[in-house]
Steps between C-alpha positions, in 0.01 A plus 500: 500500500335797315315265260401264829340832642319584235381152478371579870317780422371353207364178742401760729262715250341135387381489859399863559288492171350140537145519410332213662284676719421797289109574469619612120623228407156284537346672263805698241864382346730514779886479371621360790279220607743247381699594790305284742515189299907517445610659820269511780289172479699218727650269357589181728408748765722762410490783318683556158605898632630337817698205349645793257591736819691183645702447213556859448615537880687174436708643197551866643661364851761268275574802309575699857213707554477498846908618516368832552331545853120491566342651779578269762228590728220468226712175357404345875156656492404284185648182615320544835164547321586180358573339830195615631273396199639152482432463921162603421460254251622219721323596791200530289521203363559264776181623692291400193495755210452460145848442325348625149334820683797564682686491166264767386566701779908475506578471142525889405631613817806248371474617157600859668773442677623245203439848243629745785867359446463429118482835449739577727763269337431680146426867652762668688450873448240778428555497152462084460125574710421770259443232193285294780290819574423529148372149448283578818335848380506288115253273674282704683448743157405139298224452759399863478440532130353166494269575798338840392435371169324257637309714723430717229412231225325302803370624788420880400265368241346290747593154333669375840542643829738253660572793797897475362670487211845383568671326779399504878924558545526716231498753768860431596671526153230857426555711811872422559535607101303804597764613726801409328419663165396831743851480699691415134347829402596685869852364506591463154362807316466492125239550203544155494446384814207809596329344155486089625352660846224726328418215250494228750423568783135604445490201281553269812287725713223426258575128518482498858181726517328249237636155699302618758751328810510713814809345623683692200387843639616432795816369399559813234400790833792244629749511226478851479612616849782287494592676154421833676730399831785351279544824359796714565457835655525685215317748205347176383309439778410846645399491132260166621410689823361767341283290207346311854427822671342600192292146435388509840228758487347221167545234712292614807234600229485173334466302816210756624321429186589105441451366807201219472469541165524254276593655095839368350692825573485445874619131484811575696313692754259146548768316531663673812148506635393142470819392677532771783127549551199358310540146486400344194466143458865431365584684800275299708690199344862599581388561861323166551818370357711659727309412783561151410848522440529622883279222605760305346779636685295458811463144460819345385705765724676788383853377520467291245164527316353256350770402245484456102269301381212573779099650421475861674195476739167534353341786748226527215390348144293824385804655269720178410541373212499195473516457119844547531678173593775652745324784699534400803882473450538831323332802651472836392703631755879363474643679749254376762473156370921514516416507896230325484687165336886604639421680845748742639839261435350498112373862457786682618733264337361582166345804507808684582610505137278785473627737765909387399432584190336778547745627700823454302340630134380797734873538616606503130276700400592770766839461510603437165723782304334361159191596381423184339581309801247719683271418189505123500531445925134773502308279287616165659301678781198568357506150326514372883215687619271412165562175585445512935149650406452199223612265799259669726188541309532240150679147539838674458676209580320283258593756216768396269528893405428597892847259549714570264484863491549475891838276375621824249479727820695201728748482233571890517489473853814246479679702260460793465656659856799296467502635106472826632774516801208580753484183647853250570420170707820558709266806679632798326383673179719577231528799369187584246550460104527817339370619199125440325491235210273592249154337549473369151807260550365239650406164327 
């Protein structure tokens, strides 16, 4: 089973560093390009990575993986997003929607729940999600290096200026990475691990700065106070406490001098203002897009939305864009267009995989005896709120990296609290495993 894992993570990396929408790759040698062409392009339909996750979920349940418990309540929380999805689909369909649209539209959020128990049939305890993590930060770091010398080669000598260098979801893999290298070094102090946070960190700070995406701003503010909040009460973060009393006082003073202006250095200040206040025209966008996603809710009813396979309402042509085949099937906006095609019955059957798993990595991660435990559950969080902002403001549901990081954190969330003895599906929790394993063990 090790070698099956690793095979996982391996799969799992190829999809994390897949290069086909990378503004660096259009114009330098990408290493990874190939992985489009042998893993992600459909083939009969399908997907190579997804025919692979079937036979690997195929092969692990004859070998007995599932003999140790998964969360039951998360277990039934996947299969009812399923339930819900493929209701949609028919409903959708039988009032007139597009069948290959509405494949569009379905085919990751399958591809999720399909990964969610792969992993879960090869990954049973903090150490076995360690490895995954790896392949995850691995990923982000390829598209970091590869991105800033791009911008540096490219756009700083005024060659291109494509307004990003990387990947629109990029944003997921770099500000989740951000705070899991910062709690490795918080919960897991060493030279070695104080040396990977000063090195690279900044390094995916400066990716994010030069990929100029204010969803990953957001999303890093985000990732941070659940770091901050996942904390334990002790030196370590009165330690933190006092560093953000300290910052404060800079803060205040950057944001008195940035505000409206426009230089590189106050990027992240722009991008909080052009979505809370001034409205630029991507802004502008989103909102007209919203506005027809709740147009669409209005008129197929909001018990049932519009199904799969149904246009959102129009309300106006001045932002759409209409060189893009499937727009009016895939907005911006997933978690309104989730309501807007599935109504109440599809929304809240699906979108509660975020709060359930949520909740039980948060009950790891607090009740837990073992560091690492602690460790892994904290940044299964923050991987779930890097991806509800990327559903909320960037097609996240229509991301292959959006979904199957969003399957990692599922995964843990079936695991990990049964793993741990905080969590037993007869009611009662076991008593907590005792005793850190060293962070390096996993694989």
């Amino acid at each position: 089973m090790q070698q099956l894992r690793r095979f996982v993570q391996v799969l799992f990396f190829l999809v994390w560093v897949d290069e086909r929408q990378a503004m660096y790759a259009e114009h330098m040698w990408s290493p990874f390009h190939w992985v489009e062409d042998w893993l992600i392009a459909p083939i009969a339909k399908v997907r190579p990575i997804d025919a692979l996750m079937v036979l690997i979920l195929a092969f692990a349940v004859s070998k007995g993986a599932f003999k140790v418990a998964t969360v039951r309540p998360m277990k039934r929380t996947l299969f009812g997003a399923l339930a819900v999805t493929l209701l949609a689909l028919v409903y959708g369909l039988s009032t007139g929607g597009d069948a290959r649209a509405a494949g569009w539209q379905i085919y990751l959020p399958f591809s999720m729940i399909l990964a969610s128990f792969t992993i879960a049939a090869t990954h049973q305890t903090a150490e076995h999600f360690v490895g995954l993590f790896k392949a995850f930060v691995a990923a982000g770091l390829v598209h970091a290096v590869w991105g800033i010398t791009f911008h540096i080669l490219y756009v700083k000598t005024g060659l291109l200026n494509p307004g990003f260098d990387s990947t629109h979801h990029d944003s997921v893999i770099w500000t989740a990475s951000v705070g899991l290298l910062i709690l490795l070094a918080l919960r897991f102090p060493s030279p070695r691990t104080r040396l990977l946070a000063v090195v690279l960190v900044p390094m995916l700070l400066v990716a994010i700065q030069f990929n100029n995406r204010r969803l990953a701003f957001v999303s890093l503010i985000a990732d941070l106070l659940v770091l901050y909040f996942a904390l334990p009460a002790n030196r370590v973060k009165r330690r933190v406490q006092r560093v953000a009393l300290g910052i404060v006082p800079l803060v205040l003073l950057y944001v008195a001098i940035g505000w409206g202006r426009t230089e590189g250095i106050f990027r992240p200040l722009k991008s909080f203002q052009t979505v809370s206040v001034d409205a630029d025209n991507s802004t502008k966008a989103r909102r007209m897009e919203n506005l027809g996603l709740i147009a669409t809710a209005n008129k197929y009813g909001w018990v049932m939305g519009s199904g799969w396979g149904q246009k959102y309402v129009e309300v106006s042509g001045r932002y759409n864009i209409y060189f893009l085949e499937l727009w009016p099937y895939v907005p911006h906006n997933s978690v309104l267009g989730l309501f807007a095609y599935t109504g109440y019955v599809g929304f809240m059957g699906f979108w509660m995989v975020f709060p359930m798993s949520v909740f039980f990595n948060t009950r790891v991660a607090k009740q837990s005896k073992r560091p690492l435990d602690q460790f892994v559950s904290t940044v299964a969080v923050m991987q779930v709120v890097s991806c509800s902002n990327q559903w909320y403001g960037d097609m996240g549901s229509f991301s292959i990296v959006t979904m199957y990081t969003l399957s990692s954190t599922l995964a843990v969330a079936l695991r990990l609290p049964i793993a741990t003895g905080v969590w037993s599906n007869g009611g009662v929790a076991r008593r907590a495993a005792p005793a850190a394993a060293p962070v390096s063990s996993g694989g």
